[in-house]
Structures are given as C-alpha cells and as structure tokens.
C-alpha positions, -999 to +999 in steps of 0.1 A: +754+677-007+773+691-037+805+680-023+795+642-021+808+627-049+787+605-072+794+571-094+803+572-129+762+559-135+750+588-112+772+609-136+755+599-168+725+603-152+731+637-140+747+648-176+712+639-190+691+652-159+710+688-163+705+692-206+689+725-212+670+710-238+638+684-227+622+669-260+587+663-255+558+656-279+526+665-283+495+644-292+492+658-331+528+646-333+517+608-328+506+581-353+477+559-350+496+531-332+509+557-306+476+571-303+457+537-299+488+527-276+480+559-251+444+556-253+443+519-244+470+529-210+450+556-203+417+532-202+438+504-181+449+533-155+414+544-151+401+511-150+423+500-121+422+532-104+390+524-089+400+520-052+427+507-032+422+470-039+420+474-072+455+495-073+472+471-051+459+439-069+471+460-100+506+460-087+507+425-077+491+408-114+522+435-126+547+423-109+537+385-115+546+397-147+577+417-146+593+406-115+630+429-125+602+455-117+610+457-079+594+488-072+554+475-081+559+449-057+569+472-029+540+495-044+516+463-034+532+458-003+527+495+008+495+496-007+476+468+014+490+492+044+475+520+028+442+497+027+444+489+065+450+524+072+416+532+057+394+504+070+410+515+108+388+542+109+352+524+107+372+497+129+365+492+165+393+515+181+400+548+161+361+547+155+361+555+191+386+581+191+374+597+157+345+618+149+329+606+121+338+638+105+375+636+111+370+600+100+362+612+068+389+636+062+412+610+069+398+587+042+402+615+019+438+621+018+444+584+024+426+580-009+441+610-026+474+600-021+467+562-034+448+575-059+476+599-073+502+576-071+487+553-091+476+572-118+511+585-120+532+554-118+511+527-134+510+547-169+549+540-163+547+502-155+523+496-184+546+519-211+576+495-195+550+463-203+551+475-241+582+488-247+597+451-234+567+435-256+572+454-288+617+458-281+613+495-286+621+524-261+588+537-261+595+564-229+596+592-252+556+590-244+558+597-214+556+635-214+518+627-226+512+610-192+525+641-172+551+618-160+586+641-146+612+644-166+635+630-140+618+592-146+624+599-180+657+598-181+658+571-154+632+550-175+659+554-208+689+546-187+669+513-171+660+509-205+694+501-214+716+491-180+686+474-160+697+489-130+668+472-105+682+488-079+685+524-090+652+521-107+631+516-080+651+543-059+644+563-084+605+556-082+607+559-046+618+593-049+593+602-076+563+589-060+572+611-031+581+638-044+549+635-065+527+642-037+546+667-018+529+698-035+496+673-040+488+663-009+513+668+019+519+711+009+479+712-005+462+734+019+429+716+022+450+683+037+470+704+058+441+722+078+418+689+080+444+666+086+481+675+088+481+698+115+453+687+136+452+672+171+445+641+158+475+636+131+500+646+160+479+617+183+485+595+152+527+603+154+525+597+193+506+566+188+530+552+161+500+544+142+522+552+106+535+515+106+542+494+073+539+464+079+549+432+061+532+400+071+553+368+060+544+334+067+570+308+090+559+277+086+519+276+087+518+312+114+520+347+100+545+365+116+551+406+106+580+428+102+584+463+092+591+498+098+572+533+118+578+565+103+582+595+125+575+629+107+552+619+080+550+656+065+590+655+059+598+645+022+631+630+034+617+612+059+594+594+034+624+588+008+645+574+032+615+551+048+610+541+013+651+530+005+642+511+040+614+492+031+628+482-002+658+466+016+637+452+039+615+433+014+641+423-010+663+411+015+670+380+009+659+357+045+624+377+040+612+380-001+604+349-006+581+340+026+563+378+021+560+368-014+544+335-009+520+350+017+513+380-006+504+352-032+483+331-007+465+360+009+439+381-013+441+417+002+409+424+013+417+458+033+408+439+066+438+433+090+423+401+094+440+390+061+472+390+081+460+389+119+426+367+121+436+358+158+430+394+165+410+407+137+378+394+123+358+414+092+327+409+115+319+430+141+315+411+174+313+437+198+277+443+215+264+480+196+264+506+217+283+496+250+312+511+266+344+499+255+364+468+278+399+460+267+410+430+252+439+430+242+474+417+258+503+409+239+487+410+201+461+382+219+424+385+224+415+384+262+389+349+265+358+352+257+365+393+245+352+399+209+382+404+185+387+438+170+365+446+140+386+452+108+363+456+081+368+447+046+377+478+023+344+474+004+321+478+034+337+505+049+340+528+024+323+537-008+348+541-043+352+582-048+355+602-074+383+622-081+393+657-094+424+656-120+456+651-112+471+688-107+497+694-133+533+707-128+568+687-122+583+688-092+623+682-104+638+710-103+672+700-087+700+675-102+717+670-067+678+643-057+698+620-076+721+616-041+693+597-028+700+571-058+731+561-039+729+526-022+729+526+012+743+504+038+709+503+060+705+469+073+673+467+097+660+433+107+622+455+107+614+441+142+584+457+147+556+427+164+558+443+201+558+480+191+529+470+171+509+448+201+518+483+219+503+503+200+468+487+198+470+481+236+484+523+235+445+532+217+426+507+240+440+533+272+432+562+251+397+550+241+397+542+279+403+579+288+380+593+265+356+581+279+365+585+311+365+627+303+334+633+280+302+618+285+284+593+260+271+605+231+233+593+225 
C-alpha cells in the first residue's frame, strides 16, 4: 500500500493527517456563542436520534438543503435499508425462521449501529449547516463532538476545495471505521449475532442487500448491491465507494431522487414493493406456511408478505453512550480516498426475487424437521 502513489490533494491531506501536533479545545475554552452553538447541535442530534425514521428523514430534510453534501443522501438511502432490515424480522418470513429471542438481538445491533452513526455524523452535517450559514470554518469544534481527527482535516480541506467526491469517501470510511471497535469487534454483538448460525444463514441467503428503488415511468423498479463478508471493514468501505457511484450515477440519481421525494419511508418494504408487500398482515394466524411467491409476484389469491411499518414493529430504545476512543491511527486509510474506476449497473431484481423465494424453501424445511410450536 505504501508503494502506491497518491495525488498532489491526497498529499496535503496526508501532510495534515501525519502533524504530531492535534489542536483541540476544551469546553472552558469556548464563548457563549460556541457554547449555545454546541448545546443547540447536541439537542437537534438527540432530537432526531430517536429511531431509524427519524435518522433517515434527518438525512433527507439535510440534504434538501445542502445537496454538494452527497454523502447524507446516501446516508438516507442506506438508512431506509437499514429500516427494512429491522421490520424483516416481525415480517412474515424471517419471523418463521427466527426465535423471537434471536429476533431481538438482531434488532439490537441493527439499531446500535444506526444509532451510532448518527450521533456521530449528523453533529458533522449540522456544524457544515453553520459554518456555510455564518462563512466561518467552524470544524475546530469538532473535537467536542468526539468526532476523529481524520474528518477533521477532511472537513477543513472540503472547507476550502469542495471536493464532493473525496468528502463523502472520506465519510464512508469514517462511518465504518466508526463502528468497527463499536459494534462489529464489541463482544456482546459478536456472540449474539456475528458468529451465530443464523448471521452465517443471513450471508448464504444474501439477505445483506441495499437496495435502491427508482421510479420508470409510473412502476418502481430497484437496483443495488449484496455484500459478502459483512464483518470485513474493507468489504464495507468498498461496498460503500460502490453504492455512492451507484446513486450518483448519472442515468439513476435523478429517478431514486424523485422516488425518494415521493415515497415517505415508513420502514415497510411496501413503500417500494406494495405488489408484494402490504403493512397489513393477511396471512390466516397460526397456520403452516404455503409459498407464494414466483418471480417477485404474489401467487393468486396468496396473501402478500407482511412488511410492517417501523413503528409497529418495534418500540424506540434507549441507548448507552457512545464509547469513546478514535479509531485513525494510520495515514495510508487515506488510499481508499482514491477514485475508482468501478462501474456496476447494480442489477440486482432477480437475485433479489431469489432470495425471498430462497427463505420461503427454508421456512419450508423447517418445518418440515421440527414440529409446531403451540
């Protein structure tokens, strides 16, 4: 990696990334219009922070406002996925194939993860928001937000190049990196979810799919990307510098935007699938499961998956602080700032139909093997 060489703006970047010195500041170093200014971010963070459609809606209303802000429209992009991830388990298939224990544990570090990232990056956006409405660089605040020093010096250097491209990269690599020792490395998650059966029945599935629903005329349509691996770091970065192309490419922005815009998210697949999907359950209680579905289509007359709506399926959570600690420790990250020449066209509608006809066999054969529960 050393060896690679680097553009004269990685350069700068890594002269400032590798100073000895890192100002910060401490709270009795501020004046009454910084202390009122991180007081009223820290009361927006928390006030959106609630669950995952208030972060994603967060994103969106930010972006609406600061669209050179790439990343916090991929944030809300990834975010409704996020979303969908969590209402799958009180939905008609992985309900089936879950314990309503493992169910739970799932939720958790879904949540955690949101949760952290949020409170992490959105301090950032709203810092960004001020700076640009007051013309100050006001990211020397940013060690009071426990932000890394890497996004520091990317913030300042955006500050002044308004490199969109590098910025979001850059937040990509953050936000990952962010949870690695949080989540991913955090014993707890690694017992109850990373390493059990069911995570490794998640990877065979392909159930880790982002997803980008876009309309084509008046009919949704989707494109996206499955990760492989979700415990490697790298893997996440690059799936990240992936879905960012993927989004901002030009033939697909505009008609994710505009269904983005059009479609509330809910946390229900519905909002993108309501062919498939309804918020409702339809399904007769109690009864052995029948499959329904062929090619992303609802057999006739078979009741359409249930995909309930994020409010319904799980209640908001508290959480513990975020733990403290910066994870840069090495210049040579900022290789992943380098554009690549990735250019997917993020088919992904039959793997997708696949998979939910893959669970519907698995349901299938679990029941076939252990009786019914009472």
């Amino acid at each position: 990696m050393t060896s690679q060489k680097i553009t004269p703006e990685l350069t700068a970047i890594k002269k400032e990334i590798t100073k000895k010195s890192r100002p910060t500041i401490h709270e009795n170093q501020l004046n009454d219009v910084e202390h009122d200014l991180i007081e009223y971010i820290n009361r927006e963070t928390e006030k959106r922070n609630v669950n995952n459609v208030t972060r994603t809606n967060a994103y969106l209303n930010f972006y609406k406002r600061f669209p050179e802000i790439h990343w916090a429209f991929l944030g809300h992009m990834v975010s409704r996925n996020g979303g969908w991830n969590m209402t799958d388990l009180k939905g008609s298939l992985l309900s089936r194939l879950l314990s309503s224990e493992e169910r739970e544990e799932f939720f958790t570090f879904l949540e955690r993860g949101n949760w952290l990232i949020f409170q992490d990056i959105y301090p950032q956006l709203l810092l960004y928001e001020e700076s640009v409405k007051r013309n100050t660089n006001l990211f020397y605040l940013l060690p009071l937000f426990h932000v890394s020093f890497f996004m520091r010096v990317i913030w300042n250097y955006f500050y002044r190049i308004k490199d969109r491209y590098l910025l979001t990269v850059a937040l990509i690599v953050n936000e990952q990196s962010y949870l690695e020792k949080r989540v991913i490395q955090n014993p707890y998650y690694q017992s109850t979810v990373l390493e059990t059966l069911e995570f490794k029945l998640q990877e065979l599935l392909d159930l880790n799919q982002i997803i980008f629903p876009y309309l084509e005329g008046k009919e949704i349509k989707i494109i996206g990307e499955t990760i492989h691996q979700f415990a490697s770091l790298h893997n996440r970065i690059l799936l990240g510098k992936r879905l960012y192309q993927l989004l901002f490419d030009t033939e697909n922005y505009l008609s994710i935007y505009k269904w983005a815009i059009q479609h509330p998210h809910t946390g229900s697949r519905k909002d993108f699938f309501p062919h498939l999907f309804n918020d409702l359950d339809e399904s007769v209680p109690g009864g052995t499961y029948q499959r329904r579905i062929k090619d992303c289509r609802i057999k006739k007359n078979a009741p359409k998956l249930y995909s309930p709506i994020l409010k319904f399926a799980w209640n908001n959570m508290a959480q513990k602080e975020a733990e403290k600690g910066d994870w840069y420790s090495d210049w040579k990250v900022i290789h992943y700032l380098k554009k690549d020449m990735f250019k997917g066209n993020g088919a992904i509608y039959h793997e997708y139909c696949k998979t939910l006809e893959k669970i519907e066999f698995s349901i299938l054969a679990k029941e076939a093997i252990l009786p019914k529960k009472s």
